[in-house]
Phi, psi and omega in degrees: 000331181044036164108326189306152195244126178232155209298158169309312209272351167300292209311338160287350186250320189274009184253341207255313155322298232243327179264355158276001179100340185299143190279177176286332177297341185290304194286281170325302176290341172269349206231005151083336205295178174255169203274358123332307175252027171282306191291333180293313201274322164273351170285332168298323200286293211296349176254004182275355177068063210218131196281144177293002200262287205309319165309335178251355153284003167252155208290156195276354144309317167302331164274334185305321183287335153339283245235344163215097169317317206096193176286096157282027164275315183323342178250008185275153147248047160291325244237316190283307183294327163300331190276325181321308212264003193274328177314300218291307195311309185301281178351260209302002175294308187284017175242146175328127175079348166276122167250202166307304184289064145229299175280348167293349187285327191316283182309000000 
C-alpha cells in the first residue's frame, strides 16, 4: 500500500469484485489497484471474518478504520507531548538561525 490513502468507494468495489467470484486480474483492472494491494485488502477482509453486506453498510469513516488502520505513533504518548510542544517549536522556526535539527536536539 506504501502509505497511500485509497478512496472508499475502490475498497466497495473490490470487496463487491471479490464476492462475485471475479478474478484477480478482473478486480486490477476495474479497480486501477497493484496486485499488492489488492491481496493486502483482501487478506485483511479474510481475517476480519465478516460478512460483505455488513461491511458495505458501513460509513465510510469506519470502513476505512477497517481496512487502514493508521499511524500506531498516533497512540504513543510522545505524539500528545510533540502536539503540546508545536506552537512553540513553529515560533521558533521563524527566528534567524533556527532549524529543525536544532530543535529536534532540543525535543
Amino acid at each position: 500500500m506504501g502509505g497511500k490513502i485509497m478512496l472508499i468507494s475502490t475498497i466497495k468495489q473490490l470487496l463487491l469484485f471479490h464476492t462475485d467470484g471475479h478474478g484477480l486480474k478482473y478486480i486490477l483492472r476495474h479497480t486501477g489497484m497493484s496486485k499488492n494491494t489488492d491481496k493486502s485488502f483482501l487478506l485483511k477482509f479474510a481475517v476480519l471474518q465478516c460478512f460483505v453486506d455488513d461491511l458495505l453498510k458501513l460509513d465510510d469513516p469506519l470502513l476505512e478504520g477497517r481496512f487502514q488502520g493508521g499511524n500506531p505513533s498516533y497512540s504513543d504518548d510522545r505524539h500528545e507531548v510533540l502536539l503540546e510542544r508545536m506552537p512553540y517549536f513553529m515560533a521558533e522556526l521563524k527566528k534567524k538561525g533556527v532549524t529543525r535539527h536544532l530543535l529536534w536536539e532540543e525535543y
